[in-house]
N, C-alpha and C positions, 0 to 999 in steps of 0.2 A: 348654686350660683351666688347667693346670698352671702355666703364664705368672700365672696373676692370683692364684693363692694364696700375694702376697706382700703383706705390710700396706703398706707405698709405696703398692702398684699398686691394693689393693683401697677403702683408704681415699680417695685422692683419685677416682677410678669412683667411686664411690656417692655421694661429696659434690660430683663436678661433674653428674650425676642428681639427686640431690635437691635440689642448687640450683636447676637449671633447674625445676622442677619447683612449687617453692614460689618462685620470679618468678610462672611463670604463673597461680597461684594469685592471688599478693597483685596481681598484676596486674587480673584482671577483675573483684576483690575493691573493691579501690581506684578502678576505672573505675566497678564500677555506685554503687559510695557517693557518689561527688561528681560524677559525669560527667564528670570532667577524661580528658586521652589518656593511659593508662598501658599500655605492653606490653613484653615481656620480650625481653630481648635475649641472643642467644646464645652470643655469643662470651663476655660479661662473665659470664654465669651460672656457663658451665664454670668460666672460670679462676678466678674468687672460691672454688665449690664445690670446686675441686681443693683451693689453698688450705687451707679450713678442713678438708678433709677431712683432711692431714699436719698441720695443727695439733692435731686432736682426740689427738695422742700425746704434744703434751706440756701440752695444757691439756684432763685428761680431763673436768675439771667443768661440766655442761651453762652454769652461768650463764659463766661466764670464756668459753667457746667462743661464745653467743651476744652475748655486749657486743663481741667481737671480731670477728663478723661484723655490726652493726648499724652500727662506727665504719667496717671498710672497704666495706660497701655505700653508706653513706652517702659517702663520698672519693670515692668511683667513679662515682655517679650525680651529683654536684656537677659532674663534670670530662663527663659523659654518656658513659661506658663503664662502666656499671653493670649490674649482675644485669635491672632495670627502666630502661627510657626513658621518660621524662617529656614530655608535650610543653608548648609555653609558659604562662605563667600561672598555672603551680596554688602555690597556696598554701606557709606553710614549715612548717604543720601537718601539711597533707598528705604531703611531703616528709619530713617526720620521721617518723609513722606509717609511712610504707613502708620505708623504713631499719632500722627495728624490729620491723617485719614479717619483712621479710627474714631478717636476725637472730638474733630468737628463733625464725623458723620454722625454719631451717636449723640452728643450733647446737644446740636443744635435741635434735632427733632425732638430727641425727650422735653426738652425745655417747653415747644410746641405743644406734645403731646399730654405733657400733665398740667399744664398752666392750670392753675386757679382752681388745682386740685388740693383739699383737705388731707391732711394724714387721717383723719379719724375716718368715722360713716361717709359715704357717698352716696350722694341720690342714685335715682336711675340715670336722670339727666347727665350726672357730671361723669358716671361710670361708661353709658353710653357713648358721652361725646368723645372720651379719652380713648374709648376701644376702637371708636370709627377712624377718628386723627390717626392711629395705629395702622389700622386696615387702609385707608387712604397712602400711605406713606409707603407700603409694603406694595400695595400696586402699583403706584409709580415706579418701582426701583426693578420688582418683576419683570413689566409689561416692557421698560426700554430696556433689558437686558434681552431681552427675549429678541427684540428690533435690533438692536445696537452691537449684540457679540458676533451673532455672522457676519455685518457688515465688515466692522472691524478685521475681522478671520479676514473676510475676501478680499477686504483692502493689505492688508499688510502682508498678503499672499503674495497675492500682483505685484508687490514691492521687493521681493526674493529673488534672486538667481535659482538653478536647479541644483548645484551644492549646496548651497544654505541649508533647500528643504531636506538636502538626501543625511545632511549632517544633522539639524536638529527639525523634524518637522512640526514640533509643537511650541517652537520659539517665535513668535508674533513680536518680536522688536525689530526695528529695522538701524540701519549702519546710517545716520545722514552725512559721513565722510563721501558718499558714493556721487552724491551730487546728483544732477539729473540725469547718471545710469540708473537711480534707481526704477526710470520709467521706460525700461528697457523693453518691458511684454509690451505696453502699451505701442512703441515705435513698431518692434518686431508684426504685432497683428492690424494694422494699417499695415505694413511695405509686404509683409508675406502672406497672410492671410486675408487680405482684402474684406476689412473690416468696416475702410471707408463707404466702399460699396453698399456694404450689407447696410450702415447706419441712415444712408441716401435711401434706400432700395422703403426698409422699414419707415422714413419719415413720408416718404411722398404718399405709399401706400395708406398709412393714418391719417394723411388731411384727403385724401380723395375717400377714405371709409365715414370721416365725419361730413363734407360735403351731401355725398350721398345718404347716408345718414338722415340727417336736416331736414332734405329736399324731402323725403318720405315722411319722416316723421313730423315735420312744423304741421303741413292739410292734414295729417290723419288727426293728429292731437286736438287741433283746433275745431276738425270735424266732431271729432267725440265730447268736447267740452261747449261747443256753442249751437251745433245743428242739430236738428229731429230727427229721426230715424227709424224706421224701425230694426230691433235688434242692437238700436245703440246702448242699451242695461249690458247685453250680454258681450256686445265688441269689448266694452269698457273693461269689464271683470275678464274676458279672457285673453288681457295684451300680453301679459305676462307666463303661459300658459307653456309658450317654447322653453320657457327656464326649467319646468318642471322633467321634461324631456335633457340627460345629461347627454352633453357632445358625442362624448366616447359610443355612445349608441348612436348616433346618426354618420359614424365615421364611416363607415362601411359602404352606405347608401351612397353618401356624396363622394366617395372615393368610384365607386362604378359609373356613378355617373357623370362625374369628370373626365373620367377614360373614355367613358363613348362618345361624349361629347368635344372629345379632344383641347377641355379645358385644362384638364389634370398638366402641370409642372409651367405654369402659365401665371404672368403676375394677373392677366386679366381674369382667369379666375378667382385669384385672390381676391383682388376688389370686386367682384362679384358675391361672393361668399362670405366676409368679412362683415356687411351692412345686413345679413341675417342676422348678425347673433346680436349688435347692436341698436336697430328700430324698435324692438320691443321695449328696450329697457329708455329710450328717448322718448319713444310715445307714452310713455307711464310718467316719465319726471315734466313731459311739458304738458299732459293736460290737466295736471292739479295744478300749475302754475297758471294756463289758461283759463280755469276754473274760475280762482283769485281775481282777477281781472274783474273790474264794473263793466256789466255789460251796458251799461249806459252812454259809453265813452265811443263804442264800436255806433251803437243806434243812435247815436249823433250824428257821425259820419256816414249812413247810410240813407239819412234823411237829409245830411248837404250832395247826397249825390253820388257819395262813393260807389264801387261795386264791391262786390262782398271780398274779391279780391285786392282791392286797394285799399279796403280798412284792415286786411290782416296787414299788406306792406307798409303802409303809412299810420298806422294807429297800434297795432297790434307788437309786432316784433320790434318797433322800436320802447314798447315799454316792456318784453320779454328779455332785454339783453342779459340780464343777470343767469336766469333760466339759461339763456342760450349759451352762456361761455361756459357755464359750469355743464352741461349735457355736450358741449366739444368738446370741454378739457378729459369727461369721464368716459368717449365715445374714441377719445385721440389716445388713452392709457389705454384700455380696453386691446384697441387695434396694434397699438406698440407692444404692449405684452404676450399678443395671443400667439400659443406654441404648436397647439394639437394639429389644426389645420396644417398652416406652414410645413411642419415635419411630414405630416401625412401627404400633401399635392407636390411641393417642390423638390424635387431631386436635382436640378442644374445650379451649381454653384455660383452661375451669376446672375442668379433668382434669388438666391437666398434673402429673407429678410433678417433682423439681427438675431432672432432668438435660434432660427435655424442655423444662423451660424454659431451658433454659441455649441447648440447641441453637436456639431461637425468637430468640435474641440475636444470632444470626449472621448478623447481611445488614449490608449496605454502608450501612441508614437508622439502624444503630444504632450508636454512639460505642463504639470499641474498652475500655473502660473499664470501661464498664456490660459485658460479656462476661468481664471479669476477675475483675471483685467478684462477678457470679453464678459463677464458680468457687471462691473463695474462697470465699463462704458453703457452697460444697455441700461443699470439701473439707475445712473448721476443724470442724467438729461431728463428723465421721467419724474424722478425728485426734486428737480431744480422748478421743472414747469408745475408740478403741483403745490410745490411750497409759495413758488411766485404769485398763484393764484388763487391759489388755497380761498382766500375772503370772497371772490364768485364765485368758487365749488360750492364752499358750505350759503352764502345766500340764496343762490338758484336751490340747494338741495333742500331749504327751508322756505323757499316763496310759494304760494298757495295752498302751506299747511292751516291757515288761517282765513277767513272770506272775510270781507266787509273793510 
């Protein structure tokens, strides 16, 4: 390891890695945009990456470092020993975009990455810090491809006719000549597949599963974090105890005895069954938040009078609200998402909630398209409400991590 903690050795390593790295990127980046052949070729990656890696010591400023890898990616993929392989016909738009792609994507991190990096000896510190910038940079660009490329797939699916796919099915560009036919699955599964339905069916069901929810879970929590008990050590440590138990084993059970009980294809079973798999996981996130709480504030109000019931209403959940919205918003995904149940009780199609109808799209009479777009509708209203509230997810997921 001694060997690489010299800036020569460390900077060209990480700039022929992150070159190759952001080829492959701008590569399937570029392929699913226009459908043209773009892939990343190895040997050009390196040596470009090495390259600008010994350049970033004398051109430390991100823009200089990227103009000067945009002019030789672009040299290099003109002559086809470039970072990226082109195949015939694509455009000099196209062509130019990946040149600058390349570029900017490589220059401006290296510059990042080696700042105030020596060509000679490197500490541990400066060796260290240059490896992590690296590793840090490599996981960001991972972890949203990882998020980011099926969505994409499933969106620019949704946007196809069924020629498109049966002509090219791995062309992810879309025609925007088409205007808004392109949201042609989307119209089709509202007017033929009653999708509206299914969206109403799955919303109401999720605010009656967190309702319920709440109502159980606010007294159990509040029981286990402020009252005496005996056996309240052992309630506390085993809320979570149902998670350990996986659904798929309890399917069986609750499928028989849905049936005898002529629960089974029923929304009110649904909402019966739903606030099981969810109280456990509410009673855990509210009574570390209840925990947190001065119990001083509660024995205030119990000594002007209150009952022990009107300092959790009037003292109590109004300073839980953070807690509260982030255990609905994760109580109301939970209920919106959940599959296994659903498929397993509901058989009448105008029960369906969305994900049963989603799975109803899967046979070979129905155009891969119309199965896209009912993804997309069921995942954009879920990501819209968690992105909107995202700041009371994460504060309620963080309140009573700390006391005092």
């Amino acid at each position: 390891m001694r060997y690489l903690r010299f800036g020569y050795v460390t900077a060209p390593l990480l700039g022929a890695l992150w070159m190759f790295v952001i080829a492959a990127t701008v590569s399937v980046a570029m392929s699913f945009a226009t459908g043209a052949a773009f892939r990343p070729w190895l040997p050009g990656a390196l040596g470009l990456g090495a390259v600008l890696g010994l350049a970033a010591f004398w051109l430390p400023r991100a823009w200089a470092l990227s103009a000067l890898g945009a002019i030789l990616a672009g040299a290099l993929m003109s002559v086809g020993i470039g970072p990226v392989v082109t195949g015939a016909g694509i455009s000099a738009l196209s062509f130019v975009l990946t040149a600058l792609a390349l570029g900017i994507g490589t220059g401006w991190p290296l510059a990042l990455f080696l700042r105030d990096l020596p060509v000679g000896v490197l500490t541990r510190h400066q060796f260290e810090g240059a490896v992590i910038r690296f590793l840090m940079g490599f996981g960001y660009i991972f972890f949203t491809a990882i998020v980011v490329i099926p969505f994409y797939v499933m969106v620019m699916t949704s946007l196809k006719n069924q020629a498109q796919l049966i002509q090219n099915p791995l062309d992810f560009s879309i025609d925007l000549s088409q205007g808004w036919g392109l949201f042609r699955s989307y119209v089709e599964l509202v007017r033929d597949f009653r999708f509206g339905e299914y969206m109403w069916t799955s919303f109401y069901i999720s605010v009656l599963t967190v309702l319920i929810t709440l109502a159980f879970a606010i007294p159990g929590a509040y029981a286990v974090a402020r009252l005496r008990f005996r056996g309240q050590a052992a309630f506390s440590r085993s809320i979570l105890l149902i998670y350990m138990v996986p659904m798929i084993v309890l399917a069986l059970p609750i499928y028989i005895a849905f049936s005898m009980t002529g629960l089974r294809n029923s929304i009110t079973g649904i909402v019966m069954i739903y606030p099981v798999t969810t109280i456990p996981v509410a009673l855990y996130m509210l009574q570390g938040y209840f925990r947190g709480l001065p119990a001083e504030v509660e024995e205030a109000g119990l000594m002007d009078g209150l009952s022990r019931l009107q300092v959790i209403w009037k003292i109590t959940l109004p300073l839980s609200l953070p807690a509260l919205a982030s255990v609905s918003l994760y109580v109301f995904m939970i209920a919106w998402n959940e599959f296994l149940l659903a498929f397993m009780l509901l058989d009448d199609p105008s029960k369906f909630t969305l994900t049963r109808g989603i799975a109803s799209l899967n046979s070979s009479e129905i155009p891969r398209q119309h199965l896209m777009a009912g993804s997309v509708i069921a995942t954009v209203p879920i990501m819209a409400l968690f992105l909107g509230l995202e700041k009371f997810m994460t504060k309620g997921l963080t309140a009573g991590s700390v006391k005092g």
